[in-house]
C-alpha positions as CSV (number, residue, x, y, z in Angstrom):
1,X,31.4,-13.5,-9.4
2,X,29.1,-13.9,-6.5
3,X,26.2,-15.7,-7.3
4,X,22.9,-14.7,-5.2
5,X,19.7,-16.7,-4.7
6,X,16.4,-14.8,-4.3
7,X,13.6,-17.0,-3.5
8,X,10.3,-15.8,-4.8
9,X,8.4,-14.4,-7.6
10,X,6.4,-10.7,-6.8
11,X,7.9,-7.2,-7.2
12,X,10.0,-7.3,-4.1
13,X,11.9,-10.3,-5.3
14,X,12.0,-8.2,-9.0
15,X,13.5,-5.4,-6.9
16,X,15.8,-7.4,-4.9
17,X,17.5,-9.2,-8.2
18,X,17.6,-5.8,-10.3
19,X,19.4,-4.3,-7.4
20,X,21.7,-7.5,-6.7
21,X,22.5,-8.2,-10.4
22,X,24.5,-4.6,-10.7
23,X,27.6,-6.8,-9.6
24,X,27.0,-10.1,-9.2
25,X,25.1,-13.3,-10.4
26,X,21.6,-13.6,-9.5
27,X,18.6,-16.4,-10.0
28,X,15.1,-16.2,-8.7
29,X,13.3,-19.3,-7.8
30,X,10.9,-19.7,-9.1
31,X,11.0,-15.8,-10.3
32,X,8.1,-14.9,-13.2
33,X,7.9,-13.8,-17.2
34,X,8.2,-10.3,-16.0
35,X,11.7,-11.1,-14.0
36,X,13.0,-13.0,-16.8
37,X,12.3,-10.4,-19.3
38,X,14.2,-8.2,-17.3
39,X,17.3,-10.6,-18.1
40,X,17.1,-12.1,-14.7
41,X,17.8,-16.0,-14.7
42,X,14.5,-17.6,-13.3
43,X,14.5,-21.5,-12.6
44,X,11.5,-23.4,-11.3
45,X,13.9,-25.4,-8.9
46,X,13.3,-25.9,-4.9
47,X,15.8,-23.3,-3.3
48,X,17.3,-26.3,-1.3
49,X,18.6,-27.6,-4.9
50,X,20.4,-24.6,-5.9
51,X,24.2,-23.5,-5.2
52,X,24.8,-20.0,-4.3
53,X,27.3,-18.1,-2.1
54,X,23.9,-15.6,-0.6
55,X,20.3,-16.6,-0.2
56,X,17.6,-13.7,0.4
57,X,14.2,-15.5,0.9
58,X,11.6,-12.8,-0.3
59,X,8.2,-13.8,1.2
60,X,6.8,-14.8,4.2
61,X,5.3,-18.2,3.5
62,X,8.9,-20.5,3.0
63,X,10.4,-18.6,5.8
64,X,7.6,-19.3,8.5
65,X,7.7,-23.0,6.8
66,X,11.1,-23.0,7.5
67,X,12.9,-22.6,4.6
68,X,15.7,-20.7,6.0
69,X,16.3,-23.5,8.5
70,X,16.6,-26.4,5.4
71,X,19.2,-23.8,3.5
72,X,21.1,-23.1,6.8
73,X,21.8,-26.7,7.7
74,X,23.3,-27.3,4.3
75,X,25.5,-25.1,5.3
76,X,24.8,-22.0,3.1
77,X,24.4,-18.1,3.9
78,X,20.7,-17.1,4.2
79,X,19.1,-13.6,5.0
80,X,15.9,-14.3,6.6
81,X,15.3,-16.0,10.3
82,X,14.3,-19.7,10.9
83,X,10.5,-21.0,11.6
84,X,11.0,-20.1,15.5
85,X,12.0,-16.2,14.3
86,X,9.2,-16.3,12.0
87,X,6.5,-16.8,14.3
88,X,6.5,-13.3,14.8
89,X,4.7,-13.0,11.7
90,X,2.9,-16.5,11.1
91,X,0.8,-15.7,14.0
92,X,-0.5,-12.3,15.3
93,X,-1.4,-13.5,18.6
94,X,2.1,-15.1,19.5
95,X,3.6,-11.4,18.1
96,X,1.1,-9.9,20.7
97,X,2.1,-11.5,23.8
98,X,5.9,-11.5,22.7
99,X,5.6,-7.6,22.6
100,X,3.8,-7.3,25.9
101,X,6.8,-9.8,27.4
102,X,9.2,-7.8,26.1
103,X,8.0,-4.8,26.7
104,X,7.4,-3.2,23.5
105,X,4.5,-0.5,23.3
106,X,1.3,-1.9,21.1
107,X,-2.1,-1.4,20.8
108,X,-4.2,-2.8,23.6
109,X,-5.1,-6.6,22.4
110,X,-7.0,-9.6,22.7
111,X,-7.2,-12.7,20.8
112,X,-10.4,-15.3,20.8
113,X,-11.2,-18.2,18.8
114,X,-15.1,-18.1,19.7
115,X,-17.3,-15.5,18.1
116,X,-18.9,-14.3,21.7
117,X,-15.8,-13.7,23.9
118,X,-14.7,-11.6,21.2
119,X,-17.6,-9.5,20.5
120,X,-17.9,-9.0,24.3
121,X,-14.0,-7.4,23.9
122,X,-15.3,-5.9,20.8
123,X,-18.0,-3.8,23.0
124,X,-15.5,-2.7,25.1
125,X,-13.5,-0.9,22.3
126,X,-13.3,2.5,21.2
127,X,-13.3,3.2,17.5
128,X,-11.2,2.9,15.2
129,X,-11.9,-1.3,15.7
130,X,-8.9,-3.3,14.2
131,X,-9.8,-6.7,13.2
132,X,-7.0,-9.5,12.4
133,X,-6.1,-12.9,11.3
134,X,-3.9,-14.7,13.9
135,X,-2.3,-16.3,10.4
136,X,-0.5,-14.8,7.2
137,X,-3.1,-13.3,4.5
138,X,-0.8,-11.9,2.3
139,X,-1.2,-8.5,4.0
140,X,-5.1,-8.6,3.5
141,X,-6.3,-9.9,6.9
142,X,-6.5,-6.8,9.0
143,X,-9.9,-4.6,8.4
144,X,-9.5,-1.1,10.6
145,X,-12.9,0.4,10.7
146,X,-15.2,2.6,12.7
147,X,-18.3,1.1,12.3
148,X,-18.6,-1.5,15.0
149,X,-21.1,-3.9,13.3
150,X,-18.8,-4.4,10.0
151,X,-16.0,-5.3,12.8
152,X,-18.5,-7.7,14.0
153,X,-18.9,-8.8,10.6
154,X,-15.7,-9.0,9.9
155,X,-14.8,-11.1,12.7
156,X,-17.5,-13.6,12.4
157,X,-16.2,-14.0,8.9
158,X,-13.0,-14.4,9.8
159,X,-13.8,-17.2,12.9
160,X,-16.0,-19.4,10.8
161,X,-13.2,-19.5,7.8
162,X,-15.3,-17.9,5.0
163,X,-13.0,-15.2,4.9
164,X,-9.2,-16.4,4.9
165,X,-9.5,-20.7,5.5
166,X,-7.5,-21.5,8.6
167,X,-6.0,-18.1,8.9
168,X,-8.7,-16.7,10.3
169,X,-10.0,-19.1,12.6
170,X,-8.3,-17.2,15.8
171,X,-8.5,-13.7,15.8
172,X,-6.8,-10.5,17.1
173,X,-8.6,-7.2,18.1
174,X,-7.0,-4.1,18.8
175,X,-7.6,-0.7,20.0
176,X,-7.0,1.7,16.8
177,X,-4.2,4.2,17.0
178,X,-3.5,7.7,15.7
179,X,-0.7,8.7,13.8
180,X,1.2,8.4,10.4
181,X,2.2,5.3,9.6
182,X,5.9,3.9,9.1
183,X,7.6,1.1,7.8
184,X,11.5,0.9,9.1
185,X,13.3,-2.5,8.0
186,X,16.1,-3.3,10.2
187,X,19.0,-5.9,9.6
188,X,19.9,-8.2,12.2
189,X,23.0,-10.5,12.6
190,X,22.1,-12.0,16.2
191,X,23.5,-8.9,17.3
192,X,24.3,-6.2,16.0
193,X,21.3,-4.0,14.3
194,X,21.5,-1.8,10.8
195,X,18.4,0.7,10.3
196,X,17.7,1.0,6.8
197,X,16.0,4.2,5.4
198,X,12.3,4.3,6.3
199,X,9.4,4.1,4.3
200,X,5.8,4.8,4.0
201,X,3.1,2.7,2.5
202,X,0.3,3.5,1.3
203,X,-2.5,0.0,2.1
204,X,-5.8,1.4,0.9
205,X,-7.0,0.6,-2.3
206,X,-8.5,3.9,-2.5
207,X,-7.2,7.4,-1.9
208,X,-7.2,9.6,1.3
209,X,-7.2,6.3,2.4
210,X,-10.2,5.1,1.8
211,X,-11.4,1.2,0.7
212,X,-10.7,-2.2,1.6
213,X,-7.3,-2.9,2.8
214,X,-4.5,-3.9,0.5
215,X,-1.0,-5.4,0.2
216,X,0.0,-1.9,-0.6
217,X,-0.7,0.6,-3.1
218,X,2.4,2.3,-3.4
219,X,5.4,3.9,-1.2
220,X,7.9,6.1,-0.8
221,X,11.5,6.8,0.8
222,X,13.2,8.4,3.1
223,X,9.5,9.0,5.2
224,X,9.7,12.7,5.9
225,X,8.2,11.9,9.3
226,X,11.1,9.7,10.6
227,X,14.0,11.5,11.7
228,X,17.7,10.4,12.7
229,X,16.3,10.9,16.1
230,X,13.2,9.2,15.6
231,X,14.5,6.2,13.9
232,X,17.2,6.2,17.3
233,X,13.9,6.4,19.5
234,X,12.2,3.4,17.7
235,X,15.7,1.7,17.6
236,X,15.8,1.8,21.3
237,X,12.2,1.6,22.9
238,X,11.1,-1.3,20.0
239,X,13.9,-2.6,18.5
240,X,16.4,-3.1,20.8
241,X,14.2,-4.8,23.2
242,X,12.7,-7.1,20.7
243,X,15.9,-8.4,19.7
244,X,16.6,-8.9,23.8
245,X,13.3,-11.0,24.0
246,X,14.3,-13.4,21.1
247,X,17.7,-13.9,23.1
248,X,16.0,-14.8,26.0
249,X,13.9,-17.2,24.4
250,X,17.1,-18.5,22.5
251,X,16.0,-17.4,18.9
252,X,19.0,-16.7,16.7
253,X,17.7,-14.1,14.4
254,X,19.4,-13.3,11.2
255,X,17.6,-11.2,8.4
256,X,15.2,-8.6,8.2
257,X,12.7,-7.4,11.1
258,X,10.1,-5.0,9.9
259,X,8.7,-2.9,11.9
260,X,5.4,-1.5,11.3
261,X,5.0,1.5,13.5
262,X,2.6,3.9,14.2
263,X,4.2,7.3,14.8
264,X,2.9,10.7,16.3
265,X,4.9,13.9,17.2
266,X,5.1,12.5,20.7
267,X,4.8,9.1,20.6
268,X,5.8,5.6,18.8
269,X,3.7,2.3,18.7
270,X,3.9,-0.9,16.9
271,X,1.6,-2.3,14.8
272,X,3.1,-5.6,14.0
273,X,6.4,-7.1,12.7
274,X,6.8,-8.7,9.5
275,X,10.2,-10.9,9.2
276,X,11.5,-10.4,5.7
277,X,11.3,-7.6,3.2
278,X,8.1,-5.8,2.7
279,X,6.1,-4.7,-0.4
280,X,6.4,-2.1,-1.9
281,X,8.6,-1.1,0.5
282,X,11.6,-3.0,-0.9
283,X,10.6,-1.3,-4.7
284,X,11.7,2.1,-2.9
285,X,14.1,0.9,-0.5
286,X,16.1,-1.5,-3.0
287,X,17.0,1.4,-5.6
288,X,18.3,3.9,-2.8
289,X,21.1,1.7,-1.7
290,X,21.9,0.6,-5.4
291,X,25.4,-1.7,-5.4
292,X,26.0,-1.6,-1.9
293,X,22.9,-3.7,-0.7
294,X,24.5,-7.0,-1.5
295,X,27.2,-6.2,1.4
296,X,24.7,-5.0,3.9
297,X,22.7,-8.3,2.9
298,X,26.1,-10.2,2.7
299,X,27.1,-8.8,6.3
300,X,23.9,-9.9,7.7
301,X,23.5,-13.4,6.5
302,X,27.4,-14.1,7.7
303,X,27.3,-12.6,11.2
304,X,28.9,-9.3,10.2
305,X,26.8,-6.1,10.5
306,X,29.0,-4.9,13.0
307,X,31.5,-3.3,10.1
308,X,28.5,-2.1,7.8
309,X,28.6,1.6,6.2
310,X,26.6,1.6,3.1
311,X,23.7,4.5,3.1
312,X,20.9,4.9,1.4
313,X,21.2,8.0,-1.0
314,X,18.5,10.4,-3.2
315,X,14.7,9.2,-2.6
316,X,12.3,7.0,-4.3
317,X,8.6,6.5,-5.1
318,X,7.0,3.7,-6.6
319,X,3.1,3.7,-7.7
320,X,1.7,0.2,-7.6
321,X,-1.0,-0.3,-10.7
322,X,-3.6,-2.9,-9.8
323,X,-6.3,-4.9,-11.5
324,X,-9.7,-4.2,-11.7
325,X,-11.2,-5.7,-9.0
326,X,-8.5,-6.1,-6.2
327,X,-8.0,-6.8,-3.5
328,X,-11.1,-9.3,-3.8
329,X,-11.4,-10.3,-6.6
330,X,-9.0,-9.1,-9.3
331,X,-9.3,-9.7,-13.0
332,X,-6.7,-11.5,-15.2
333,X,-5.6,-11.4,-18.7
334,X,-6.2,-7.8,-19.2
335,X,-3.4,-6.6,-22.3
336,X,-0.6,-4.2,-20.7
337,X,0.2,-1.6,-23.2
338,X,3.3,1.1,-22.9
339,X,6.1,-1.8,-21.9
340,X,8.9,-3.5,-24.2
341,X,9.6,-6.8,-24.6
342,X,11.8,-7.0,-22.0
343,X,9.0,-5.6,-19.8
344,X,10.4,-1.7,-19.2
345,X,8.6,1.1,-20.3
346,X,8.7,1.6,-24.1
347,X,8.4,5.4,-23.9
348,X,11.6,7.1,-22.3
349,X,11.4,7.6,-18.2
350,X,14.8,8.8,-16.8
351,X,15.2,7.7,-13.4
352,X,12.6,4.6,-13.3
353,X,12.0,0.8,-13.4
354,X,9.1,-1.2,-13.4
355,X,8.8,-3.9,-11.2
356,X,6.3,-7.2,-12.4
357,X,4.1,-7.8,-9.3
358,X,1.5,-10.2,-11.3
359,X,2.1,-10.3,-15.3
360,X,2.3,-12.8,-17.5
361,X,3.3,-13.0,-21.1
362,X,0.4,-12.9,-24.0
363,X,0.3,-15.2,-27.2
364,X,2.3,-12.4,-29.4
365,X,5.2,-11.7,-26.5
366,X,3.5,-8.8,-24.5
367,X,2.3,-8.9,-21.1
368,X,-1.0,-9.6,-19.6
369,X,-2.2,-9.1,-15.9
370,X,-2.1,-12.3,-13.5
371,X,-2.9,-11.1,-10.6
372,X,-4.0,-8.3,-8.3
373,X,-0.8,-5.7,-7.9
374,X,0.4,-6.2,-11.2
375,X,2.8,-3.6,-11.8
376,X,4.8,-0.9,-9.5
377,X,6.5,2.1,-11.4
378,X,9.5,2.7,-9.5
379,X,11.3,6.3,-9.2
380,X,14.5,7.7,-7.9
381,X,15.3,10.8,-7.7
382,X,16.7,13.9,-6.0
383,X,14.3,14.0,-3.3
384,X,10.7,12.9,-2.9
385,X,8.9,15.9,-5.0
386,X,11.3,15.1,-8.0
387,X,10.9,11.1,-7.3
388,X,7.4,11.3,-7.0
389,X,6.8,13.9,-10.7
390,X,8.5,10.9,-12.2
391,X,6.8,8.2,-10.8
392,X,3.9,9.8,-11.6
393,X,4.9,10.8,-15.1
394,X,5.9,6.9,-15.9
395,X,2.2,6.1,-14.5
396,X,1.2,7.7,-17.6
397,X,2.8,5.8,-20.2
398,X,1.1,2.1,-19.3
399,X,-2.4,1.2,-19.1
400,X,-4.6,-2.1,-18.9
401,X,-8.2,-2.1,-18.9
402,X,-9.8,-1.7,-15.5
403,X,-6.8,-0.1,-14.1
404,X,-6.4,0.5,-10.4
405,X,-4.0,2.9,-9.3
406,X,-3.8,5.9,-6.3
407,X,-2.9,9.3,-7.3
408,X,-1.5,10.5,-3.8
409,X,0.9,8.3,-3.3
410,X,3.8,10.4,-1.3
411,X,1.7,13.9,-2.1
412,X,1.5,14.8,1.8
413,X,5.1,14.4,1.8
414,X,5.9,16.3,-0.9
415,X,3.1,19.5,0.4
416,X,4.8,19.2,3.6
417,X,2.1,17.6,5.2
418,X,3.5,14.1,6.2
């Protein structure tokens, strides 16, 4: 049996290992209770001390470290690209000018580490103002807001390191864009590319989004909005040329490239890339290509894409429930009631899975929440309407005090709005 390493410890990497485990062997490093529960081997061991014929790094952090670098030189099969790939998410203003050398359409930018050039390139922008840390925030750094004085705010903050440490200490402003957001994860081998099924995500805390800025609320999949031909567009006008700018600069990029786009009936933008697996996304993504995501993942990590068919099939929504608090300041050790002890729902749900975000496990064998996104509720089904009743349906059958949780996750999609 194949045995797969999945480096990380969130609902992504919960996803990843529920999806891989249908045929093969799979440990998360260092994984959590919730993962575990699940009957998912979790080990606290460095990656870089494990054996394992695939290795799918989950977040961000190791990857732009490195980590995928240490793994490949011991000579082992890795999905995820190497520090120099990673760059295009461990700093917003490198991302920025790669785009504008490779000619991939963006928002109108500038970057400034002093608080006065930037609020004179503030003054010149138009509203929405988007405000970001040149370094990785764990998808918190960006504020998008019309009120020019909480940009200047938010930018002071970020400059002077109250606000995210180092992170923050350069920072990007952009011109806002209109449209719907989309999240489309492509595979890369070097060469060849493989579009997976695009998703939405939903990043306000609050509904009709509204509030601070998250790591994501929730998502859904396939994203109404992106059609074969739209996904060939993006493919060809974003894609395609970003992968022709990393071989020019002689960056051998093997993993996932996430594009976050901003879409409108006649017109397609990036946002930003992220270079590994996003989240939720992945909770919605995961479940749709069941069994046949280890060979996709396989195919990447060994150079073979080129002979990939596996397709996503059906649709999937997954509602993230949240602590009290977040993204700020969430609380901890609030009691979970409704799950098992192996951390599933107790109550029957056809069709879904819960994912552990942030959980731990209380003094009598429940589960308690650690963290900010504690849980997402995961469903497949038919298409998005029936996914989305029994996501929705599964929301009702676990609570925690102080409960955070959007109730229009995937609803435009589903009136025909989206």
């Amino acid at each position: 049996m194949t045995r797969c390493v999945v480096v990380g410890s969130g609902a992504r990497e919960h996803a990843l290992a529920h999806t891989l485990a249908a045929d093969n062997e799979v440990v998360v490093s260092p994984g959590s209770p919730g993962i575990a529960a699940h009957g998912i081997k979790c080990v606290a061991t460095d990656p870089t001390e494990l054996s394992g014929d695939l290795f799918v790094v989950g977040p961000e952090q190791p990857l732009v470290a490195g980590l995928a670098d240490r793994l490949r030189a011991q000579g082992k099969t890795v999905v995820g690209p190497g520090a120099a790939g990673a760059r295009l998410e461990g700093s917003k203003a490198y991302m920025k000018e790669f785009l504008a050398s490779a000619g991939v359409p963006s928002a109108r930018y500038g970057a400034f580490d002093n608080e006065l050039d930037a609020l004179e390139y503030l003054s010149t922008l138009r509203p929405p103002y988007v405000v970001k840390t040149d370094g990785l925030a764990a998808g918190k750094g960006v504020l998008v807001t019309n009120d020019v004085d909480e940009a200047a705010r938010d930018l002071r903050a970020k400059l002077s390191g109250r606000a995210f440490g180092d992170a923050g200490r350069t920072v990007v402003l952009e011109e806002g864009l209109a449209g719907e957001e989309s999240s489309l994860h492509v595979l890369c081998d070097g060469d060849p590319l493989h579009a997976l099924v695009a998703a939405q995500d939903f990043k306000r805390v609050g509904e009709n989004d509204r509030g601070a800025n998250t790591g994501g609320m929730g998502a859904y999949a396939p994203m109404t909005m992106m059609s074969p031909s739209r996904v060939d567009e993006v493919m060809a006008r974003v894609v395609a040329p970003t992968l022709a700018e990393l071989s020019r600069r002689s960056i051998d990029y093997r993993g996932v490239l996430y594009a976050g786009l901003m879409v409108s009936p006649h017109d397609v933008n990036l946002l930003e890339y992220n270079v590994r697996f996003g989240d939720p996304e992945t909770q919605v993504i995961a479940p749709l290509y069941g069994a046949g995501l280890f060979d996709l993942l396989w195919r990447t990590g060994r150079g073979e894409l080129a002979g990939a068919t596996t397709q996503a099939r059906g649709a999937a929504v997954t509602v993230v429930l949240a602590a009290e608090g977040y993204p700020a300041n969430p609380r901890l050790g609030d009691r979970i009631d409704g799950l098992a002890a192996d951390g599933q729902l107790a109550a029957p749900a056809p069709g879904v899975t819960v994912f552990h975000g942030a959980t731990a496990r209380a003094r009598d064998g429940g589960f308690v929440t650690a963290g900010g996104r504690v849980l997402a509720l995961t469903a497949v089904g038919e298409d998005v309407a029936d996914a989305r009743r029994r996501a929705y349906d599964a929301v009702g059958l676990v609570n925690f005090d102080g409960r955070v949780v959007r109730g229009d996750v995937a609803r435009a999609a589903v009136e025909g709005d989206s």
